[in-house]
N, C-alpha and C positions, 0 to 999 in steps of 0.2 A: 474586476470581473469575477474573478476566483471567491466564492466565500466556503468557510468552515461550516458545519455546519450543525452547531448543539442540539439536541433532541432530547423532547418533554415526552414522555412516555405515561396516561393517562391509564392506570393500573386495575383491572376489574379487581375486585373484594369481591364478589357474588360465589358461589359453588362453579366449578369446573365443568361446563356441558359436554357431551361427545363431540357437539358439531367443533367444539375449540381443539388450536393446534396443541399437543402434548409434546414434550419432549422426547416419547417414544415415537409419536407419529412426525415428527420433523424429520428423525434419523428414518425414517421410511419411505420420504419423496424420495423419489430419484435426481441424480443430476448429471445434466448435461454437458457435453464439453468438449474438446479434441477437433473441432471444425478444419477440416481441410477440404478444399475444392480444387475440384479436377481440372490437369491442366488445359482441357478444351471447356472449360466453364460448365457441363451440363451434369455436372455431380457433385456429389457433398457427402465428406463422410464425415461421422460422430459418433461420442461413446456415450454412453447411458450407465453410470454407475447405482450398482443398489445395495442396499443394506439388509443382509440377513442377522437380527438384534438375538433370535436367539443362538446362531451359530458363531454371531459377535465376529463377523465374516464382511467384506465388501466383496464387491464381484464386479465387473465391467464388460458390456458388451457393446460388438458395434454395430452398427447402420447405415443404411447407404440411402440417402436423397435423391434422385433422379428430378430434373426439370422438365419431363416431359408435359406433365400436366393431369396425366393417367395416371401412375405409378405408385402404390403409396409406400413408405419408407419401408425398408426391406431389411429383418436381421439377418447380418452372417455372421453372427455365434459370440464366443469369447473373444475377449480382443481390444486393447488401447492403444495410444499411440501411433494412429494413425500416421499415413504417408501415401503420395501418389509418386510413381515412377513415371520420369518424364518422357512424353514422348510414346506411352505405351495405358491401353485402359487399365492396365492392373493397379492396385494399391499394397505395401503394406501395412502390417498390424502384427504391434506386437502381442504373440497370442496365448503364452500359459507363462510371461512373463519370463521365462528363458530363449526362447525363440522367433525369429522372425516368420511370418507365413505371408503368403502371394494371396492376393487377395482379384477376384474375374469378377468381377460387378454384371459381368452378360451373362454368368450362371446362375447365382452367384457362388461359386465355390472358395473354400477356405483350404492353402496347400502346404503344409511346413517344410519352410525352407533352409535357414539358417542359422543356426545353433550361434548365441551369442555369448560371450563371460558375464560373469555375475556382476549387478550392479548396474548394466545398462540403461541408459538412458536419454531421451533428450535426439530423439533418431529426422536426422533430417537426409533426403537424399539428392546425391548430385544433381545438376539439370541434365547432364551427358546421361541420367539414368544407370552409369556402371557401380557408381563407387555408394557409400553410404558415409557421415559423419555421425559420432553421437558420443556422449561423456559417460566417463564412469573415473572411480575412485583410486589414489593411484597412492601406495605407502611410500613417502619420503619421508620423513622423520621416523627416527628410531624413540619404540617408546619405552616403558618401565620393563616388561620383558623382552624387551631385545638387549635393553641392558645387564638385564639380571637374567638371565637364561635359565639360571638352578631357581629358581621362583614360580615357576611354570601357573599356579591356582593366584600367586598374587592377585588382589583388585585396587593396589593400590595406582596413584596418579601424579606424575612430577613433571613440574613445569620451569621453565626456565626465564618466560616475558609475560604479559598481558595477555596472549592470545589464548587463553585458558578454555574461556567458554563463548560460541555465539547461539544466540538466542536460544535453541533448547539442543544442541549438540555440543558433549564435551570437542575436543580436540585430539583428538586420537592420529595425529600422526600423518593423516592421507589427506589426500585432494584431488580434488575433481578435475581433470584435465582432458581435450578434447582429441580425440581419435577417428582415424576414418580407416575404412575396410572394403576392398572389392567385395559388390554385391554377390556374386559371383562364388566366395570363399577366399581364405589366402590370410596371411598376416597381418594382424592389426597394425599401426603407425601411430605411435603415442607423438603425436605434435609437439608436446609441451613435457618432453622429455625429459627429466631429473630437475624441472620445474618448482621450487614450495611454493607454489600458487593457485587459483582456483577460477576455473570457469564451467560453466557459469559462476558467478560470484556469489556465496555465501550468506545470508541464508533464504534467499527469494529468487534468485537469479533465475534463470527459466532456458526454454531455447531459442528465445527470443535473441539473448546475448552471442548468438555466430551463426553465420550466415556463408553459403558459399559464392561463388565469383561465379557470373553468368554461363563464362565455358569450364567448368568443373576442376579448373587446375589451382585453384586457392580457394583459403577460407580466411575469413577476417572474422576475430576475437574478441571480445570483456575480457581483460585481465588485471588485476591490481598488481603491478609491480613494486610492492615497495619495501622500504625496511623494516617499517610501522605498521603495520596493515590495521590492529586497533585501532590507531588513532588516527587515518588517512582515508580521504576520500578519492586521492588519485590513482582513479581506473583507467586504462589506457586501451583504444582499442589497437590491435596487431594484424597484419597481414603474414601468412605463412604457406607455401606450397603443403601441397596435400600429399606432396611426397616426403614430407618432412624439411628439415632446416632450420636455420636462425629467422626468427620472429623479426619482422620491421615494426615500428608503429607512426601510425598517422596521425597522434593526439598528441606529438611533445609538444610542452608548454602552455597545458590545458590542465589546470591543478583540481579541479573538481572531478566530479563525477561523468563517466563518457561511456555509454556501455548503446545495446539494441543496436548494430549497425543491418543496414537493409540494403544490400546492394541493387544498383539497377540494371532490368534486362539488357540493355545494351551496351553496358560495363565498364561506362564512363564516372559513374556519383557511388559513394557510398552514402547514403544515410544514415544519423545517427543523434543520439539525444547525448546534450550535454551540458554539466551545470556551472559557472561561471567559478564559484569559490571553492577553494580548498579546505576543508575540515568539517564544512556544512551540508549535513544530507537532506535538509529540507528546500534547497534552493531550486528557482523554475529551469526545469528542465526544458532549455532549447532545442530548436530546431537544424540542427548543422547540416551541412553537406559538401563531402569532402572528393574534389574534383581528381580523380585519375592522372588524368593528362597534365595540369598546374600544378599537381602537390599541395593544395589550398584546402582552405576548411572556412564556410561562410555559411554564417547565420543565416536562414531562409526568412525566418518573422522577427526579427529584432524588436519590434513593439508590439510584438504576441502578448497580451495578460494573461499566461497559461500555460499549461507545461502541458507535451506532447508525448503520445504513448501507442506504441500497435504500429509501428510504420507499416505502410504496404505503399510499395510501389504503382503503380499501372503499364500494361503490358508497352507503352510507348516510350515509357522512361521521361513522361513530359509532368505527370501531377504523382502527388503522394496525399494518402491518405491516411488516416489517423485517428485519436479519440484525444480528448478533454474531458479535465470536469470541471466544469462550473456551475456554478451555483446548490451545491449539493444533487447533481445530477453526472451524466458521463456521454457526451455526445459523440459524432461523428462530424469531421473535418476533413477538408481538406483545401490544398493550393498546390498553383501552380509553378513551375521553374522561372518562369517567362514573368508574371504576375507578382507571385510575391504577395499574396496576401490570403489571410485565414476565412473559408466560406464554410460557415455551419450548415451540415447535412440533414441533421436533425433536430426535432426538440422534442421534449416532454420530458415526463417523468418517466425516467427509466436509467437504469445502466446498461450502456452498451460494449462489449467485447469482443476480442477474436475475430477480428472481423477480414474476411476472406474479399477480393475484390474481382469482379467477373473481368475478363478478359476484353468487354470492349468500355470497361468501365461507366457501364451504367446502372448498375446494380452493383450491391453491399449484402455480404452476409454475414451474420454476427450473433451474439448468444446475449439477450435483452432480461433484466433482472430487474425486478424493483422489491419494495421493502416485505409486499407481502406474498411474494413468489419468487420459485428460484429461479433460473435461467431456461429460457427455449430458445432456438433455432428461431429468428427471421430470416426477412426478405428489405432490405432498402432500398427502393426507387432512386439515384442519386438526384436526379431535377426537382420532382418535389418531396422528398423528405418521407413517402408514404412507406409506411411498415407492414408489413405484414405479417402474421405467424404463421411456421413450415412446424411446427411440432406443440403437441399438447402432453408430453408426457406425464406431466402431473393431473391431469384436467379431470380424472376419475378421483382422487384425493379432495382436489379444493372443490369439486361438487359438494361435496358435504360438510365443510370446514367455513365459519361463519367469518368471517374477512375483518380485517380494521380499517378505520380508515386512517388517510395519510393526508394532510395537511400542511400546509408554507404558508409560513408567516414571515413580515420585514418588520422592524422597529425602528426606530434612532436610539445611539447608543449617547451617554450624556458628549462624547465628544463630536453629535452632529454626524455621525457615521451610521450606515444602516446594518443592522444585523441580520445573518439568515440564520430560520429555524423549521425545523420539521416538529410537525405534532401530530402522533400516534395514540389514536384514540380506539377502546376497545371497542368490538362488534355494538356491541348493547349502549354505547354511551349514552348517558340522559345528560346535559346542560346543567341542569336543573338540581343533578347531584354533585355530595364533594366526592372527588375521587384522589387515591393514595399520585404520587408523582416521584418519578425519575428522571432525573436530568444527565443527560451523558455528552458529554463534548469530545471533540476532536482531541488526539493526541499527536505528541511532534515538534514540528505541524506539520509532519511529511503528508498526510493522507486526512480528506475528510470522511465524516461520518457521511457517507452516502447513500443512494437507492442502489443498493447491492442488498442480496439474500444472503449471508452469514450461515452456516451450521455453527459455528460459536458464541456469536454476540446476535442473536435473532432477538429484530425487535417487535415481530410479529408476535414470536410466543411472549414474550413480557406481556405485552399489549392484553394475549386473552387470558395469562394466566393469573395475573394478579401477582402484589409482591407481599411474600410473608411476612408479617407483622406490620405494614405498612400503612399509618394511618394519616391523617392532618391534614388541613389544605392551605398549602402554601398558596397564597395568593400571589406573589411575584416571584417573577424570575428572572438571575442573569447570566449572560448568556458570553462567550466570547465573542468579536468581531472579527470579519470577514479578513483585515489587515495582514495575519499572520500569516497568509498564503500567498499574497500579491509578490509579485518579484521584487518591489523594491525595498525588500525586509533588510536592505544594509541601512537603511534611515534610521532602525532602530538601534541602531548601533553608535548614532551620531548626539553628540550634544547639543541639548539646544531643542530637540525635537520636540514639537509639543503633541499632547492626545495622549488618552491612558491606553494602555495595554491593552487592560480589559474594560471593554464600555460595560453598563451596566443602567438599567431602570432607577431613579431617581427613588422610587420607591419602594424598591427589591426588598428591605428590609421590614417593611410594615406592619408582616405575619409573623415576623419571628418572636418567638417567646424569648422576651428579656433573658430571664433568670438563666435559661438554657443557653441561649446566647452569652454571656456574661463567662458561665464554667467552661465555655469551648474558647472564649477567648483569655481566659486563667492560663489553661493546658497552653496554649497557641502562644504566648507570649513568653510561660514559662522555659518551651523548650528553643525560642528565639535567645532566651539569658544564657541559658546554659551555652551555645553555640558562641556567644561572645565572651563571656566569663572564662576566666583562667580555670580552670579544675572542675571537677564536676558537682559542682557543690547548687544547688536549689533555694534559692529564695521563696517566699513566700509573696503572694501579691494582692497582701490586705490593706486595709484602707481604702480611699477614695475610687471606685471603680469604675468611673466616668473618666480615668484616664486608659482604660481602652478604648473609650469609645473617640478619642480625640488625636488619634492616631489616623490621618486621612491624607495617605499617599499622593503626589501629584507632580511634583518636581521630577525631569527624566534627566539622568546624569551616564555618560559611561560608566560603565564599571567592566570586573574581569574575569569572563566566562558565565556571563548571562547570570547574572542575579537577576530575581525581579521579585516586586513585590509587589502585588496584584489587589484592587480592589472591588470583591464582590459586591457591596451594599452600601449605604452610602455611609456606615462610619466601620465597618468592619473589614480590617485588611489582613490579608493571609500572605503567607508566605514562602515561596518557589526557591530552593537555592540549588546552583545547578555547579555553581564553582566553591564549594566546601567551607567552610567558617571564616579561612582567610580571606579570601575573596571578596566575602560579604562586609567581613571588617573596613577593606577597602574603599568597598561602594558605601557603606554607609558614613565612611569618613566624610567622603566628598558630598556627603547631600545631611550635612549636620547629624550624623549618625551617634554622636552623642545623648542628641534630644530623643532620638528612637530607642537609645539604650537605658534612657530614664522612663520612658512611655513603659517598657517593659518590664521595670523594678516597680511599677506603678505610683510614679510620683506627679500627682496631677499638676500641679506649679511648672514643671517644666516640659511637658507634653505636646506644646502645640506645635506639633509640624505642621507648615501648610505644603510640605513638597513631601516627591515620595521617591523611589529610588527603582530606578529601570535601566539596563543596560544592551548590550547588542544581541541579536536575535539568533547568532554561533552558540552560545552558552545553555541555551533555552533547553529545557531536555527531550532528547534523541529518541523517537521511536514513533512507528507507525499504530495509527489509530486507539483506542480505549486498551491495548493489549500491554501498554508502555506507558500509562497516564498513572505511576505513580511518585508522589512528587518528593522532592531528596529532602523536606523534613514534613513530618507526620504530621499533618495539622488533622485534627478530629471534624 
């Protein structure tokens, strides 16, 4: 059900118009976000960030939704991080980024109340409405100057294991751990006291990962307990009084990944997502729910094709609600306790998030993005699926801004498999012209390339801006298969399996210029030798040059820590190593890696592989979407 989903990017060459999106004017939509709805359903609040380019300044303000019908969206001033106090109309916000303020939605006035420590974050409050939760950074590890005291200007950095760097933060020592505070005033309560752990968990983790217990006297936790934390994916969730103590957990014996718990109003279930394998972060994330009263934890959709995200309860504690993405989209889901099965909310093209669930659960509210807009505020009808939009804050922008269009396309890949593809074509596109092309695939395979707005990877601005120096018209293309995301990504792991990795057009190759082709695949084979060869020493690969071309992967063998050797076109294969030279020595043993390591000295007489070498889908390398898609050898 799940596909990946590569995208052809149709690149204008023409001059730059006004009405096209710029990278100055991208960084100038505003965007949406922070959706909280109020506990008697008939309010919404939301931040609106905007970018001041010459002050090189963000700023955030927020807003209040009313469903009367009359009302239209109302600012009260600076202000993120929303929050409703239960049980009472007021909201807070936090409002210059040190302080909490009370927020009267019937005046609407904004009131400072709360003076908080630096660092705050992630603020959710009790249901009893006294208390507040929210993380912030806590020093356990002692670093270079605490060791060296007479060093004071040092900048140097000393590590002792792996855990050096995650994705763009050194490791400096502290961690995020989760605290709560009478709203009131009064002493904070570090939970996870002289803990080296992290919740949320590092480096995406949200406030999504803890939740408090219906009557206000616990919270349940994301926490990575382990020795390894590098190389582990066993996250555990914890139940803790909120007046502090020893941490329980409800996940022993779940070695994968378990985080997002959503407890229910009547405070019997927690919900929570969790992934079957230990080491693997791209595995489907199920549906659990872990009963109170039995001490159980039972899969809700056992043959769900899809991994589930955004729990929300409904005020009965009888359905939950949710989001998917399939098919390079993000919909809304849900089922019931009773039922047991997955009923899609919505369709189309659109990504859907954040989504707030009204109180007699017949309506969705959520923050809707597609490729060439960034997110607004709707309205979902649960019975029939109708949307609506509750905010246009970009809508004076893309008045003037000339739109691309966005395209789905399926194919068959040569293993009889269908592939999904989006095609972004510029405003002005003619048919009729060649136009430059980019192809961008899924990375991971934790996340696809989706209908989501990017301020990073925006494929709208590509679309109208054209790519420097980019000329030729590939006439084929290939694309990766839909496979890497399905849950039963352990087959690739198995021997015996048949079907390529990467399907690909039968003809993919047809435009490529020889000669050009021929010097990429010199470089490509070359640094394939060096990786098998003792020393670093460099052959040369003259002679007969049609033993690169005879080189056609197709045999799948175990091997150890995801090799794989992938084939783009149909005589040109590239190659992924994701478990370092040994590894590959390995894998290439078992599937005549002899004959590949003559294919690569370029000795046409012994080149003909008819197999090719694939192993388990653990090794495959690690990271979410295009930000991580670079592969462990350099192929040109």
């Amino acid at each position: 059900m799940l596909a990946k989903c590569p995208f052809v990017f149709l690149l204008a060459v023409a001059a730059v118009a006004q009405d096209r999106l710029t990278p100055e004017s991208l960084w100038q939509l505003q965007r949406v976000g922070d959706l909280q709805l109020s506990p008697d359903g008939e309010r919404l609040l939301h931040s609106v960030r905007s970018t001041d380019l010459a002050q090189n300044r963000g700023s955030s303000k927020l807003f209040l939704l009313a469903f009367d019908g009359r009302t239209p969206p109302v600012e009260l001033g600076a202000g993120s991080m929303p929050a409703w106090i239960p049980g009472n109309v007021q909201g807070l916000v936090l409002a210059d980024g040190k302080s909490l303020a009370r927020v009267d939605p019937r005046t609407p006035t904004v009131r400072s109340d709360l003076a908080l420590p630096a660092g705050f974050g992630n603020l959710k409050v009790s249901p009893s409405g006294t208390h507040i939760a929210y993380t912030r950074d806590v020093k356990i590890d002692p670093d270079l100057h605490d060791r060296h005291q007479d060093l004071p200007l040092a900048n140097a950095r000393a590590y002792d294991d792996l855990m050096v760097r995650h994705w763009d933060s050194w490791k400096d020592g502290t961690y995020s751990h989760l605290f709560v505070r009478a709203l009131a005033g009064g002493p904070e309560i570090d939970l996870m006291a002289g803990e080296a752990a992290d919740t949320p968990m590092k480096p995406f983790g949200g406030a999504e990962q803890f939740c408090w217990s219906p009557d206000g006297t616990m919270l349940c936790y994301t926490c990575k307990r382990v020795g390894d934390p590098e190389a582990s994916t066993d996250s555990s969730l914890l139940l803790v009084s909120a007046e502090g103590g020893k941490a329980e957990s409800i996940t022993a014996g779940m070695p994968g990944f378990d985080q997002d718990p959503a407890w229910s109003p009547d405070g019997r279930y927690i919900a929570f997502g969790s992934m079957a394998r230990g080491g693997f972060e791209a595995d489907r994330m199920r549906l659990f729910v872990h009963d109170r009263q039995t001490k159980t934890n039972t899969e809700l959709l056992p043959k769900f094709d899809a991994s589930v995200h955004g729990l929300q309860w409904t005020l009965d504690s009888k359905q939950l609600f949710f989001t998917v993405e399939t098919e390079g989209t993000t919909q809304v889901y849900r089922c019931t306790l009773a039922d047991k099965q997955p009923i899609a909310v919505t369709r189309g093209r659109h990504q859907l998030d954040g989504i707030q669930v009204s109180p007699d659960a017949n309506t969705v509210y959520a923050l809707r993005a597609t490729m060439e807009r960034p997110a607004e505020v709707v309205r979902i009808e649960v019975a029939t699926g109708a949307i609506t939009a509750l905010t246009d804050v970009n809508g004076a922008a893309y008045a003037r801004l000339a739109v691309p269009s966005v395209e789905a396309e399926w194919f068959p890949a040569t293993d009889g498999k269908k592939i999904h593809a989006w095609v972004v074509k510029p405003p002005d596109f003619d048919p009729a012209r060649k136009w430059p092309m980019v192809l961008i695939c899924q990375g991971g395979p934790q996340s696809m390339v989706g209908q989501g707005f990017s301020f990073r990877w925006n494929y709208h601005l590509m679309a109208a801006q054209g790519l420097r120096g980019g000329r030729g018209q590939p006439a084929r293309i290939a694309r990766i298969r839909p496979g890497l995301e399905r849950p039963d990504l352990a087959r690739l792991g198995r021997a015996g399996d048949a079907g390529p990795v990467v399907g690909h057009r039968r003809d993919a190759g047809a435009a490529m210029d020889r000669s050009r082709a021929l010097r990429r695949g010199r470089r490509q084979f070359r640094r394939l030798h060096d990786l098998l060869a003792d020393g670093p020493r460099r052959r040369s690969l003259r002679g007969d040059d049609r033993a690169l071309w005879r080189v056609q992967p197709r045999e799948h063998v175990p091997g150890d820590r995801g090799t794989v050797v992938r084939q783009l076109g149909p005589r040109r294969a590239v190659l992924e190593l994701a478990g370092g030279a040994e590894g590959l020595r390995q894998v290439l043993a078992a599937s005549r890696g002899r004959e590949l390591e003559d294919a690569a000295l370029g000795d046409p007489r012994r080149a003909g592989l008819p197999g090719a070498v694939r192993s388990g889908a653990a090794g495959v390398h690690r990271g979410a979407g295009p930000r991580c898609a670079e592969p462990a050898v350099d192929v040109p």
